[in-house]
C-alpha positions as CSV (number, residue, x, y, z in Angstrom):
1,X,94.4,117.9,2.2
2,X,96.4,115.4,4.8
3,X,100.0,116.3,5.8
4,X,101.1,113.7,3.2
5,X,99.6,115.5,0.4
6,X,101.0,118.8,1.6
7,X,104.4,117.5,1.9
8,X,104.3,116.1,-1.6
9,X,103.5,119.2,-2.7
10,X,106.0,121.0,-1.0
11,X,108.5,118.9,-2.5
12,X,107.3,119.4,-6.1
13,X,107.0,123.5,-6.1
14,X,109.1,124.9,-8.6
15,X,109.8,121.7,-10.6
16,X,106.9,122.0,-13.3
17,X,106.6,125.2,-13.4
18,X,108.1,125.9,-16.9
19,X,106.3,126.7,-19.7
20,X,106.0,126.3,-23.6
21,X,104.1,128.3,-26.2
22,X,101.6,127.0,-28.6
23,X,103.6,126.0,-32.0
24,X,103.2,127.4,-35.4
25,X,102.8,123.8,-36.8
26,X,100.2,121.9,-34.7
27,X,100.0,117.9,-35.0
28,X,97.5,115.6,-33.5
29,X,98.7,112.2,-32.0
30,X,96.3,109.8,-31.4
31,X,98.0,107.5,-29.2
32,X,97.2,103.6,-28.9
33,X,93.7,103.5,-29.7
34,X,93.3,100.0,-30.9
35,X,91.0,97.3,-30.7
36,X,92.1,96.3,-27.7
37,X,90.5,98.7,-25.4
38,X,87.0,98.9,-27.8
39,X,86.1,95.0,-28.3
40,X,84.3,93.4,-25.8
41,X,85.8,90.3,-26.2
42,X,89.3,92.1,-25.1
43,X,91.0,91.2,-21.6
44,X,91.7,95.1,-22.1
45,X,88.4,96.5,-23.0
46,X,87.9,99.8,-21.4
47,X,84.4,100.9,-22.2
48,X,86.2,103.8,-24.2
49,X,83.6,104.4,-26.6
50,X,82.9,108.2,-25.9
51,X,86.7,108.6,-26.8
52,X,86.5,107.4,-30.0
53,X,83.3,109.3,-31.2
54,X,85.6,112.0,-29.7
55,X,88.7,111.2,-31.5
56,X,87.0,110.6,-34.6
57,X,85.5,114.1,-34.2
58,X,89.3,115.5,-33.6
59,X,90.6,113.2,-36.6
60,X,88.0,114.8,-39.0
61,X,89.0,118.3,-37.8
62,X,92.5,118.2,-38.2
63,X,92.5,116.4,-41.8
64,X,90.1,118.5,-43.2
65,X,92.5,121.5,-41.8
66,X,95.6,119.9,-43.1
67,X,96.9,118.8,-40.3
68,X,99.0,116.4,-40.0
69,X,98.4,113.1,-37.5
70,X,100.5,110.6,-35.8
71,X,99.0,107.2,-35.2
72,X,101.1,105.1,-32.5
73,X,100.4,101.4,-31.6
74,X,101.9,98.6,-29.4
75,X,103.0,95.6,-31.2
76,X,105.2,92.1,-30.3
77,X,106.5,90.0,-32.2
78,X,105.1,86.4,-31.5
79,X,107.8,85.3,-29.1
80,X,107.3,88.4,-27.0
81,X,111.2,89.0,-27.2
82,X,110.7,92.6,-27.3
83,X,107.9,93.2,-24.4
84,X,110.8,92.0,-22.1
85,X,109.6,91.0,-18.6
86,X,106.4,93.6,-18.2
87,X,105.0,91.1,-21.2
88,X,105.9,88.3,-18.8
89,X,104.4,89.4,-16.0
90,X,101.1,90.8,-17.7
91,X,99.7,87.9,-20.2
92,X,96.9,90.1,-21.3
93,X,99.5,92.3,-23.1
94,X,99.4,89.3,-25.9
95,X,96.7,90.8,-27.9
96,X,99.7,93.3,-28.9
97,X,101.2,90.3,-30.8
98,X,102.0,91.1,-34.6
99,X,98.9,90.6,-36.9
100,X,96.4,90.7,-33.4
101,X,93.4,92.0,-34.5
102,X,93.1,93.5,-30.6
103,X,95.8,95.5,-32.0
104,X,94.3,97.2,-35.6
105,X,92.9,100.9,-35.6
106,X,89.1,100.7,-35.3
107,X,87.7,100.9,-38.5
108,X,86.3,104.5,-38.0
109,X,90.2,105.9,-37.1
110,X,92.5,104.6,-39.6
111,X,95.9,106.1,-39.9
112,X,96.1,107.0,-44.1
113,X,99.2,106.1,-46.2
């Protein structure tokens, strides 16, 4: 490891060492896995297929065991009022715009009522 890495390190021992037990109430979140990252035709496609066979898998699993599960998603409002200046500086965040279909659920992970 170089001397940078080491120092790094150093500097970090004893600041992550805590710990938390499992819950008694599990949840799954499945965290911004839209369109965006799946369609082709995307400025943020990510060639995240495996993922979402995997995440459908995990979505199946925790429905059929009464789980519950968390969808979250990125949206802006037309104007981009609300992306501040990282949606400034990073044009391809458009596809988060409100109604965007970049930013639906695939149609294999949909979030129910």
């Amino acid at each position: 490891m170089p001397q940078e890495d080491d120092d790094l390190a150093a500097n970090y021992v004893g600041a992550f060492d805590g710990r938390l037990s499992f819950g008694k109430r599990p949840a799954l979140l499945i965290v911004d896995f839209v369109m965006a990252y799946l369609d082709k035709s995307s400025p943020l496609y990510a060639h995240v297929e495996d993922a979402l066979e995997s995440n459908i898998r995990l979505l199946a699993a925790a429905r059929a065991a009464g789980i519950p599960v968390i969808f979250t998603n990125v949206v802006y409002e037309k104007d981009g009022a609300d992306g501040g200046l990282f949606y400034k500086k990073i044009p391809s965040l458009r596809v988060f715009v409100k109604g965007s279909p970049y930013g639906a659920f695939p149609p294999s992970l949909q979030p129910l009522d």
